[in-house]
C-alpha positions in Angstrom: 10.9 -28.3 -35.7 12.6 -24.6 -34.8 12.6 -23.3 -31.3 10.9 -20.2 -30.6 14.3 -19.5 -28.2 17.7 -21.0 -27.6 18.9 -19.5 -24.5 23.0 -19.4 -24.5 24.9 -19.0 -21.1 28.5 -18.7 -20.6 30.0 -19.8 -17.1 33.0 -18.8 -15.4 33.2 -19.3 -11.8 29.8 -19.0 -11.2 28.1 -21.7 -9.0 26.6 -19.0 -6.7 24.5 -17.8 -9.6 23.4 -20.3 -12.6 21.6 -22.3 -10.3 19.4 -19.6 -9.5 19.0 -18.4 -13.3 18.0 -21.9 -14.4 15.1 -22.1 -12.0 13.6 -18.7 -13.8 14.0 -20.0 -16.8 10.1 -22.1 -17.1 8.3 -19.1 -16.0 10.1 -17.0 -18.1 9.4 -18.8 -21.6 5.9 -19.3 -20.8 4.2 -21.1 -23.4 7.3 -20.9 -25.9 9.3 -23.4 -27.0 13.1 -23.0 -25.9 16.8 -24.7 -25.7 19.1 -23.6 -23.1 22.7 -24.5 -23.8 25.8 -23.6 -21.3 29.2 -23.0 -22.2 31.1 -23.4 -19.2 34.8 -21.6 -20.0 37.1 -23.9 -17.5 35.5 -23.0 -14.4 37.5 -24.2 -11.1 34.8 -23.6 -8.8 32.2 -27.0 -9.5 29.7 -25.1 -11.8 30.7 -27.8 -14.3 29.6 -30.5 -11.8 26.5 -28.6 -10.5 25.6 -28.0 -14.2 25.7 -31.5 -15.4 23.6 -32.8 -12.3 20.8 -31.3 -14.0 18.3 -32.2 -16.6 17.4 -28.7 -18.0 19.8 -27.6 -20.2 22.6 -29.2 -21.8 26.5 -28.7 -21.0 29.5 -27.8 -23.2 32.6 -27.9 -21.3 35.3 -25.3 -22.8 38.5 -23.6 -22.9 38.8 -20.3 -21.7 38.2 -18.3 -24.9 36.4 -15.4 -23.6 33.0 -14.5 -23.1 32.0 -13.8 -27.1 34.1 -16.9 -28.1 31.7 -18.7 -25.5 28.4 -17.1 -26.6 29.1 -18.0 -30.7 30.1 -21.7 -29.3 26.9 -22.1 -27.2 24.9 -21.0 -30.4 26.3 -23.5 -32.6 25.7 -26.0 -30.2 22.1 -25.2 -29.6 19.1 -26.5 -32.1 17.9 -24.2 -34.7 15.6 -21.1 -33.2 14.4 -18.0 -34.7 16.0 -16.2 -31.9 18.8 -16.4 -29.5 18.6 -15.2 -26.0 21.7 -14.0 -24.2 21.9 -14.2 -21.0 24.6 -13.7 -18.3 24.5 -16.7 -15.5 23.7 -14.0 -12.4 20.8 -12.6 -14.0 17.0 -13.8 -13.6 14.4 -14.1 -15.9 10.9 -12.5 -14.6 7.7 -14.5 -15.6 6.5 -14.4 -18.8 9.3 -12.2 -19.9 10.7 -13.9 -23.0 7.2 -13.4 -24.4 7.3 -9.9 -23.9 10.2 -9.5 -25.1 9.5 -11.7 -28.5 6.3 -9.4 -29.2 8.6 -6.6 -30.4 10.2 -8.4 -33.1 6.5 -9.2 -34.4 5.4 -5.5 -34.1 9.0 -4.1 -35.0 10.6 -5.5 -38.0 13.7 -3.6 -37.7 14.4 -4.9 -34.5 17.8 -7.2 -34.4 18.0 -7.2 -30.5 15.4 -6.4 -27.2 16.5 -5.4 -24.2 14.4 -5.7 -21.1 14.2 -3.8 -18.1 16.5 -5.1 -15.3 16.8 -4.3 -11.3 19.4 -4.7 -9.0 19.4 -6.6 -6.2 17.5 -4.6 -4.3 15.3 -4.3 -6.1 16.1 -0.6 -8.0 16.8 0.0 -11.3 19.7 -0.6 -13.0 20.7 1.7 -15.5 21.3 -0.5 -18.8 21.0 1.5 -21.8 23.9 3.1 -23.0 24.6 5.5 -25.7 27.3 5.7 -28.5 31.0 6.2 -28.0 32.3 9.6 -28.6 34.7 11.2 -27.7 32.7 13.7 -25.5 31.6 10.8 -23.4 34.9 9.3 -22.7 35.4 10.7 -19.5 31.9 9.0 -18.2 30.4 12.3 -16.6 27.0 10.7 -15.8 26.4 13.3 -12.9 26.3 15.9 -15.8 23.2 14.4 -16.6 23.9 15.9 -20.2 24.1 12.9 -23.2 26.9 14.7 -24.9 29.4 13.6 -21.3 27.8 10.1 -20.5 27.0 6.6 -22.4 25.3 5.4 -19.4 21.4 6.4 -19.5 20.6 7.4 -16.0 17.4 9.6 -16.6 14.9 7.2 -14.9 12.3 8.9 -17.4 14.3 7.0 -20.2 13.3 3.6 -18.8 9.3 3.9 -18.7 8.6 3.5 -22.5 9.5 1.3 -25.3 12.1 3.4 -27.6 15.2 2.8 -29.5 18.6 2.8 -27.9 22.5 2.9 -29.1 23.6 -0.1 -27.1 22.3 -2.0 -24.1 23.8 -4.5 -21.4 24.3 -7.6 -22.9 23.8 -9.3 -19.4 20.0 -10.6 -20.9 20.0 -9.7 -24.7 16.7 -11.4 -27.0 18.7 -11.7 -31.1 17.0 -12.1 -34.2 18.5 -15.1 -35.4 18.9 -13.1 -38.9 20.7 -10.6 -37.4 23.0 -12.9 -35.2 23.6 -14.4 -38.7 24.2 -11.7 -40.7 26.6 -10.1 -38.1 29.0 -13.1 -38.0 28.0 -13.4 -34.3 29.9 -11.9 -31.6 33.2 -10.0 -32.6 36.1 -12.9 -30.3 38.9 -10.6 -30.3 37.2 -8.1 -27.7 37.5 -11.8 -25.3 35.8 -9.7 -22.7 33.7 -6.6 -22.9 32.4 -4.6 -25.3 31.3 -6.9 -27.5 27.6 -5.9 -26.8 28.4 -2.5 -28.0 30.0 -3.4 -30.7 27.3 -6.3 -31.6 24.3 -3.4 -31.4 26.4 -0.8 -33.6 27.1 -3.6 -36.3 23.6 -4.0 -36.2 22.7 -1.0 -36.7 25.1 -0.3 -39.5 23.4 -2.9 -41.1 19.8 -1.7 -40.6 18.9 -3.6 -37.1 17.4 -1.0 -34.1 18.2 -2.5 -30.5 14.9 -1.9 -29.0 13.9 -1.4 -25.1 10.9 -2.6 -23.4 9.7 -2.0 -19.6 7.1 -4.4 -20.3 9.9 -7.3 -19.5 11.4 -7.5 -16.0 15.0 -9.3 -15.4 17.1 -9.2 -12.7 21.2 -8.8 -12.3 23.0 -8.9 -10.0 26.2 -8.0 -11.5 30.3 -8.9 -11.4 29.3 -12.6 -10.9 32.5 -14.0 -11.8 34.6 -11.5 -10.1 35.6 -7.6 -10.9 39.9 -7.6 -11.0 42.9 -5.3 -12.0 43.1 -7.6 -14.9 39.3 -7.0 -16.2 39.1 -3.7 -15.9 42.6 -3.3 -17.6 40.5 -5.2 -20.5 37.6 -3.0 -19.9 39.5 0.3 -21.1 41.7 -1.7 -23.4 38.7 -2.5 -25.6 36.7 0.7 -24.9 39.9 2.2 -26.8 39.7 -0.5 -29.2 35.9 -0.2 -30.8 36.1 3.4 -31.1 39.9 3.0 -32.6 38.0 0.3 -35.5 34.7 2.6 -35.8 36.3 6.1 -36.0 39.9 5.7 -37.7 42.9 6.0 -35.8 43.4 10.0 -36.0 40.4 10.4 -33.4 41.2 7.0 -31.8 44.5 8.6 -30.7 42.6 11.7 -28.8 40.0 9.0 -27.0 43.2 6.7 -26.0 44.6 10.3 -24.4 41.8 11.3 -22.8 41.4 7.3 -21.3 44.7 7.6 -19.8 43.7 10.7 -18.2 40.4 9.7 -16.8 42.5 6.6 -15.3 45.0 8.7 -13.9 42.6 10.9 -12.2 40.9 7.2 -10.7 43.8 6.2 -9.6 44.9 9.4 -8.0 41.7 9.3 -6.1 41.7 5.7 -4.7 41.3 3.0 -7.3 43.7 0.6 -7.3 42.7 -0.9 -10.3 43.2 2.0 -12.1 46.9 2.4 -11.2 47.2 -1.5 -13.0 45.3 -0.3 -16.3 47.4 3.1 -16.7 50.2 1.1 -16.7 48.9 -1.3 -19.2 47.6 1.6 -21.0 51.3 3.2 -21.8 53.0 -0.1 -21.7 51.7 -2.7 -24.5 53.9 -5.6 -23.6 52.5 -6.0 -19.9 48.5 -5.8 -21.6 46.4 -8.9 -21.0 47.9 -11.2 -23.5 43.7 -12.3 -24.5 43.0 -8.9 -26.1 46.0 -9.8 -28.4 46.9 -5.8 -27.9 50.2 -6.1 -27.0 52.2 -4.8 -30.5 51.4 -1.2 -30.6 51.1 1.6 -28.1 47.5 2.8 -29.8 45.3 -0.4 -28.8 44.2 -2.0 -32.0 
C-alpha cells in the first residue's frame, strides 16, 4: 500500500541536528502515512552510529556524492509514496505541517512542490522564497528592496498568503511524486547547491508552480554541516552554471563578469571566503574538483 509521504534526509556531519529533526517528525505527519529514509554521505562525526541506534527511519550509508546525488538515492531507497518530502537534517517539522502542506496539492493541481513557512532560530522569519536568476539580480542588492536587484524575497508582506513563487529553499521541500518523476529527480552535477532552483525552474518549464503556504510552520537553523571557502566557492560556481545552461552562453558570459565583481568587492571588504572563490572563479584548474568545472574558464 503507497505512503501518503517518504521523507528523504541527507547527512553530512550532522549529529547536532538529525536527532532533533527526527523527534518532529510524528507530530508533523499527523494522521498520514510516511517513510523516512536517511542518506548519510560519509559522515566522520557518529551521525551514522547515532542514526542506526534508532527505530524510526531507516539508514543508507553512502559515499560522498553530493547533496542531490544523496536526495535521488534516499528516494529510490524509500517505498513507493505519492509525494516526497525533502528535508535538510537541521530543520524541524511543526505539528501537523505535512498535512498542511499536502492540502495544496489537492486544491492546486498544478502544484509540483510546497514550500512552508520557516523561522530561524529565534524564532523570526527567514526569508525563503527566492526569485529567478537574471542578470539584474546577480549582484544580490536585497536592501534595494526592488525585485529587478534581488532573488531573495525579503518583503515580510510576501510571506502572509499562499501565492506562487520562482524558487524556494530546498531545506524542507513537499514533491509531487509525478513531478519528481518527470523531472529525472535532482540535477547531480550541481553536487552542492542550486539544485533547488534548478529543480523549481525545470518544473516550471514543464508546467509545475512551486507553491507557498504560511499555513505550515518549519524551523531551520541553517549551515548545519558547516559554511567553508570550499562551499561557497561551489556556491558561485554553480550560480554561474544554471544561468550559463538556462540562458546560453552569450548572457552567461556577462553574469560570470559581473560574479567576479561582486566577489571582488566581498573580498575587498572582509570576506575571506571571497578572496578563495575569485580565485577559483579566474582559475578553472584550482575549482572544486565535484562540480566537474574545471576545463573551461566560463563554468559549464
Amino acid at each position: 500500500m503507497p505512503r501518503d509521504v517518504a521523507a528523504v534526509v541527507v547527512t553530512y556531519n550532522s549529529a547536532r541536528h538529525v536527532a532533533a529533526l527526527l523527534d518532529s517528525l510524528p507530530d508533523a505527519f499527523g494522521d498520514l502515512t510516511y517513510s523516512v529514509v536517511v542518506v548519510d554521505n560519509d559522515s566522520a562525526d557518529g551521525t551514522p552510529e547515532l542514526l542506526h541506534r534508532r527505530s524510526d527511519c531507516d539508514v543508507v550509508r553512502a559515499s560522498n556524492d553530493g547533496y542531490a546525488a544523496g536526495i535521488n538515492r534516499a528516494v529510490l531507497a524509500s517505498p513507493e509514496a505519492s509525494t516526497i518530502l525533502i528535508l535538510n537534517p537541521d530543520a524541524t517539522l511543526d505539528p501537523d505541517a505535512v498535512p498542511r502542506m499536502l492540502e495544496v496539492f489537492r486544491r492546486r493541481h498544478d502544484a509540483g512542490i510546497v514550500a512552508p513557512r520557516v523561522r530561524e532560530k529565534d524564532g523570526s522569519l527567514s526569508p525563503t522564497l527566492r526569485r529567478g536568476p537574471t542578470l539584474g539580480r546577480v549582484g544580490g542588492l536585497s536592501f534595494t528592496g526592488l525585485p529587478v536587484f534581488t532573488e531573495r524575497i525579503e518583503i515580510p508582506g510576501e510571506y502572509e498568503g499562499e501565492h506562487e513563487v520562482d524558487w524556494a529553499v530546498g531545506a524542507i521541500l513537499l514533491v509531487d511524486r509525478r513531478c519528481f518523476d518527470a523531472l529525472g529527480g535532482l540535477d547531480e552535477s550541481f553536487f552542492l547547491y542550486s539544485e533547488e532552483t534548478d529543480f523549481s525552474l525545470r518544473a516550471r518549464d514543464a508546467g509545475w508552480t512551486t507553491v507557498y503556504t504560511p499555513r505550515a510552520g518549519a524551523m531551520h537553523v541553517g549551515g548545519g554541516s558547516g559554511e567553508s571557502a570550499t562551499t561557497h566557492t561551489m556556491q558561485m560556481l554553480n550560480r554561474v552554471r544554471l544561468y550559463r545552461r538556462r540562458a546560453g552562453d552569450r548572457r552567461a558570459w556577462l553574469y560570470f563578469g559581473m560574479t567576479i565583481v561582486v566577489e571582488l568587492r566581498r573580498a575587498v571588504l572582509g570576506d575571506r571566503k571571497s578572496w578563495s572563490t575569485v580565485r577559483a572563479l579566474l582559475r578553472p584548474s584550482i575549482r572544486p574538483p565535484q562540480l566537474g568545472a574545471s576545463t573551461a574558464f566560463l563554468p559549464e
